[in-house]
N, C-alpha and C positions, 0 to 999 in steps of 0.2 A: 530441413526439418525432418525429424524422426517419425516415422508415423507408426513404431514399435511401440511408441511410448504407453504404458500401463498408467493408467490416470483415473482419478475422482471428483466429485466439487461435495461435498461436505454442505448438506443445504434439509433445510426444514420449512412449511410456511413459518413456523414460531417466531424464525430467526427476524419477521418483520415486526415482531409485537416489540423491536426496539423504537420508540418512539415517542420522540417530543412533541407532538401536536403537528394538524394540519400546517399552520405558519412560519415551522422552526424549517429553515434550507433542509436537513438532512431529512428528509421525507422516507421514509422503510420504501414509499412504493415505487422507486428507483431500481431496489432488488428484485421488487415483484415486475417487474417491465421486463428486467436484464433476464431471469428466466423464461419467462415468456419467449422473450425472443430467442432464446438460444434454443428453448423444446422446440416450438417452429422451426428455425433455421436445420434442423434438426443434429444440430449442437452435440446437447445432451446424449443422443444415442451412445454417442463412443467416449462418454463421461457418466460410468456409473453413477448412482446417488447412494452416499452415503449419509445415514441420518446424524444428527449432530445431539451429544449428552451437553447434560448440563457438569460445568466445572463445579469442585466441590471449594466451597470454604480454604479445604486447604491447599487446594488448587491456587487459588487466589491469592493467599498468606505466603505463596514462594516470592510473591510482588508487592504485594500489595500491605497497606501498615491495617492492624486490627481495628484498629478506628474508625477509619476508612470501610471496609467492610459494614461495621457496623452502622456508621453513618446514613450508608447507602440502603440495608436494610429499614431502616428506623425512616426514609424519603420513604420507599415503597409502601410502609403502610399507613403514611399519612402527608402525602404528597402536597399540603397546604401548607409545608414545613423547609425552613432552609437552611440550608448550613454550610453559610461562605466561605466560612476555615476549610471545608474538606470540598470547594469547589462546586457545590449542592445548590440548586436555586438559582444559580445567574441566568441571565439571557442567552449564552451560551449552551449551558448543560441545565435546562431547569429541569425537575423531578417531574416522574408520573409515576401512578400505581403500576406497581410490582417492576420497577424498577430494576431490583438488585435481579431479581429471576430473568427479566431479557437479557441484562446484560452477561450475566453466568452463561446464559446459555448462547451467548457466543464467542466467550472466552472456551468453553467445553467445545464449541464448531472447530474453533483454532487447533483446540490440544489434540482434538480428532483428526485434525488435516494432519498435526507435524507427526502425529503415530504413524498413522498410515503408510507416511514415508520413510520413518523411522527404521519401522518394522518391518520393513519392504514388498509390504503388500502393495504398491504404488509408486513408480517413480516421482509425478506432479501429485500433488493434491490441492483443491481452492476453496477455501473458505472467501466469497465475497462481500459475506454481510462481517466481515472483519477490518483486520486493519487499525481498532481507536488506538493509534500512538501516541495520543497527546498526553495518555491518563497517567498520571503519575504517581511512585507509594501513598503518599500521601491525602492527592486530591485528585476528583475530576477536574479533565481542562479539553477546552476546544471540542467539545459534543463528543467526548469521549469518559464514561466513567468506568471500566476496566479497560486495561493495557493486554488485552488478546497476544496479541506480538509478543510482549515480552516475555508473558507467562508460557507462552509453547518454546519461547528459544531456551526458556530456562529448563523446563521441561525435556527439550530435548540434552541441553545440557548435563542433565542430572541421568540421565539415562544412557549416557555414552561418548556420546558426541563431541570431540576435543576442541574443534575448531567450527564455529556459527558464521557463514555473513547474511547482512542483511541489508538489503538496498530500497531504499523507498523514492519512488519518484512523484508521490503527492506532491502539490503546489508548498505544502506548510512542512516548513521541517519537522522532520520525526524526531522531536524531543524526546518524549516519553521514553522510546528504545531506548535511545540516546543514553541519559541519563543513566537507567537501571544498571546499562552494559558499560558505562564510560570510564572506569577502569580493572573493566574486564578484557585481559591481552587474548581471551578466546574468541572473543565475540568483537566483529569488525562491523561496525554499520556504516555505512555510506547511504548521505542526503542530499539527492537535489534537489533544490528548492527556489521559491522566488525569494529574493533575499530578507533579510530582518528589516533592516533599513525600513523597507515599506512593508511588512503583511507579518501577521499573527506568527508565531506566538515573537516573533519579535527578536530569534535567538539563529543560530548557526550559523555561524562567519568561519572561514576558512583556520584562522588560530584555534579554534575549538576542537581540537585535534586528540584527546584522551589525556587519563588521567597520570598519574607517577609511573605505576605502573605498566600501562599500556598506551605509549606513546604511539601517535601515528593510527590507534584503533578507531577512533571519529575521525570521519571525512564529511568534511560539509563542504557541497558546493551552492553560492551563494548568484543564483544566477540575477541578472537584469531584469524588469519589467519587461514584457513585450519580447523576450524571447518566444521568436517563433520551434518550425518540426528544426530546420539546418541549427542553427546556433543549438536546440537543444540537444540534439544528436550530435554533437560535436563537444560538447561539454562533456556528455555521455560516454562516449568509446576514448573520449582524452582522460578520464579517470578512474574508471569503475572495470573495464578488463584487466590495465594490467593488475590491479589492485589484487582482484580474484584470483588472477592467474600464481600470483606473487605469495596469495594467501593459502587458497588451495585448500578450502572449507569441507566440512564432509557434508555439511546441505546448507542450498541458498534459499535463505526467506526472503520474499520481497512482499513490497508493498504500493499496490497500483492506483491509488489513488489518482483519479480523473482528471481533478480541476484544475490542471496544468491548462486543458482544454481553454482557445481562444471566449467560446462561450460561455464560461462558469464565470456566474456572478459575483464570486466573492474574492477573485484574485488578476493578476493579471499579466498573467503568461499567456500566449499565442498558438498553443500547439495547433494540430487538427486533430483527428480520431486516425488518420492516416501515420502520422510521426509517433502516438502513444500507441498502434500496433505494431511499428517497425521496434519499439523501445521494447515490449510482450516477447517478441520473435527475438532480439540480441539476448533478454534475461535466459530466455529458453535454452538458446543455444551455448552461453555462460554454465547454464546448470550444469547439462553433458561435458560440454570440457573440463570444467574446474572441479565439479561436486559427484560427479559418479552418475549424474543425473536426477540427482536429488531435490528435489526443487515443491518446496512450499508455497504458494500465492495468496496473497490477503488483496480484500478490495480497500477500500478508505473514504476519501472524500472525493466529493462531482455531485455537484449541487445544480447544472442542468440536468435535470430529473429527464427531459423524454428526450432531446436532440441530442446529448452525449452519455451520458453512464451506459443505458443499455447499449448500446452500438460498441462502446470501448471494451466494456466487461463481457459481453458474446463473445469480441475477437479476444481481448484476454484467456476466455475458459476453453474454445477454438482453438488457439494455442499452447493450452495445455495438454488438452486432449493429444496433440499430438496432428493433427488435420486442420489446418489454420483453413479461416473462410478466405476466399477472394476477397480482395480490396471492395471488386464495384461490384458485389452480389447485393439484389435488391432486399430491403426487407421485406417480409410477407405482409398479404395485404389484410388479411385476418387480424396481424398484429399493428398494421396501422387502423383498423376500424376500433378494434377494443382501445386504444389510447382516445379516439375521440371518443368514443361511448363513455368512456371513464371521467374524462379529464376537460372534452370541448376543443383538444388542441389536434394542430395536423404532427404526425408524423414526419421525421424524414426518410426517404423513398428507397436510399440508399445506405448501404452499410460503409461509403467512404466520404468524405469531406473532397474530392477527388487531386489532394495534393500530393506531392511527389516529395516523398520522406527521404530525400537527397541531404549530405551532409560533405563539407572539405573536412577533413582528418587532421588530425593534430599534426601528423606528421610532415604535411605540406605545406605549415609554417604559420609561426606564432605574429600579431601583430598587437603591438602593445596600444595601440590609439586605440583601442576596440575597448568598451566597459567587457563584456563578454572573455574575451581572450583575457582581459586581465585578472579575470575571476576567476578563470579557469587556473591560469596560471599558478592565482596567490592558493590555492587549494593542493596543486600540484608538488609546491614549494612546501608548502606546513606539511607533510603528511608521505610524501615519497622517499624523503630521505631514509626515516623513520622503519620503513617496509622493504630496505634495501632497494628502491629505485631511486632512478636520476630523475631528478625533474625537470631537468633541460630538453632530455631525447623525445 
């Protein structure tokens, strides 16, 4: 790990006034936990703060359809209102006041991280109250009503930038990117994901692979149920290096969504907080090899609000910084009291799950009985030919 690295995290309190109600999973005070912990841990020191603008209108209109905008305006200032064409009111995304304003103002946190690196005032920058990939031109989907992601890739795009990857390891494929970029030959996204088969939104199987154009630009990997840290990190380093290596982007965006984690309630993949740090630490190390060190971060989904997002996204912005935490360094105890002051609940004690983020390598041999290896496989097969690799080696 580099500990040269020049870095930011791109953070407001504002950026919690995203918010669906006490009830909805996606709780803002997951963000407000995750800094917490990181000011304590004393994180933050060697991760300046950079304050985050709000995206304009036509910020938004590089992605998003006018309708859409205007929909989400017209929610915000009468939130008893729904509008299921543009994704408005479901049980998923339902509206609150001033709506369109939280959510601008963290697509503006995005377009602020992707500057920074852009312009090269920053190698890292992190926006974690980022990451909605589900949202699509048209509509909101999946507690996400702007596409943050896609609007700074575009962003960066329009600004220079030849070649974009973007890798998200949320539980839920990142459609949204998907889609926007999907036959775009500049723009490479790679998804692991719990497969469609079983979990929301229902879409990225490994034939998913880009449009006329830009064949082999989507990589979906469509993992198993109950992938634990080894299968996942093996899926991981079987598709996503050489890919980058192959691609050779001038900045990697990624996207760290939690609920990969064994404990998130809404999916069900096995990681630990141990295997999604090892997963922060190989992105890290991807950025310096392949991107100049260019390296973008969005947070996403992790709906264990106190046992996993803070702990994941600390060692996340830790590894941005450039000064990754210890595995078994404890949390502070300051920040276990304010969680039961806050919440009623206990803390955990420690900043690791204490599992051993060990994986076998593609290289030391494929078995086809395995759901896992065969997924890995059929991804390998749709999409490396494509980008000048073999998908057999």
């Amino acid at each position: 790990m580099d500990q040269s690295c020049r870095a930011c995290v791109v953070y407001d309190e504002s950026l919690t006034s995203y918010d669906f109600g006490p009830s909805h999973p996606m709780n803002p005070v997951r963000v407000d936990l995750t800094v917490s912990l990181a000011q304590q841990l004393g994180v933050l020191k060697g991760l300046p703060q950079v304050l985050a603008p709000d995206a304009t209108e036509d910020d938004l209109a590089t992605v998003h359809d006018p309708q859409l905008i205007e929909a989400v305006m017209a929610a915000s200032a009468d939130p008893t209102r729904t509008d299921l064409a543009h994704g408005l009111g479901s049980e998923d995304t339902p509206t609150f006041r001033n709506m369109h304003q939280a959510s601008r103002h963290i697509v503006g946190a995005s377009l602020e991280a992707a500057r920074q690196v852009w312009t090269g005032q920053v190698d890292h920058a992190a926006n974690i109250a980022g990451g909605l990939h589900h949202a699509m031109p048209d509509r909101a989907s999946g507690f996400c009503v702007y596409n943050d992601v896609a609007v700074a890739i575009h962003w960066l795009l329009a600004n220079g930038a030849q070649r974009v990857a973007y890798v998200d390891v949320d539980v839920h494929h990142g459609d949204g990117v998907e889609h926007v970029f999907y036959n775009d030959p500049r723009v490479l996204t790679i998804s692991l994901h719990e497969t469609g088969q079983m979990l929301f939104p229902g879409t990225g199987f490994p034939s998913d692979s880009g449009g006329p154009d830009a064949p082999g630009s989507a990589v979906n990997v469509a993992l198993p149920p109950g992938t634990a840290d080894a299968g996942w990190l093996r899926a991981f380093h079987a598709v996503v290096p050489p890919l980058l290596r192959e691609f050779r982007p001038d900045v990697l965006v990624t996207q760290q969504g939690c609920d990969s984690h064994r404990d998130d309630p809404l999916a069900h993949l096995a990681l630990s907080v141990d295997g999604q740090r090892a997963s922060y630490q190989a992105l890290h190390d991807l950025a310096h090899e392949t991107a100049s060190g260019r390296w973008v971060a969005f947070g996403g989904g992790g709906y264990s609000v106190v046992d996993v997002v803070p702990r994941a996204w600390t060692h996340l912005l830790s590894v941005v910084s450039g000064v990754p935490l210890a595995a078994e360094v404890e949390t502070p105890s300051a920040w276990r009291e304010e969680i039961r002051e806050r919440l009623g609940v206990r803390a955990p004690s420690l900043m690791t799950d204490g599992r051993d983020a060990a994986y076998r390598d593609w290289s030391h041999g494929y078995d086809p009985d395995t759901w896992l290896d065969r997924a890995i496989q059929a991804t390998r097969d749709s999409v490396f030919p494509d980008n000048g690799l073999d998908a057999q080696i």
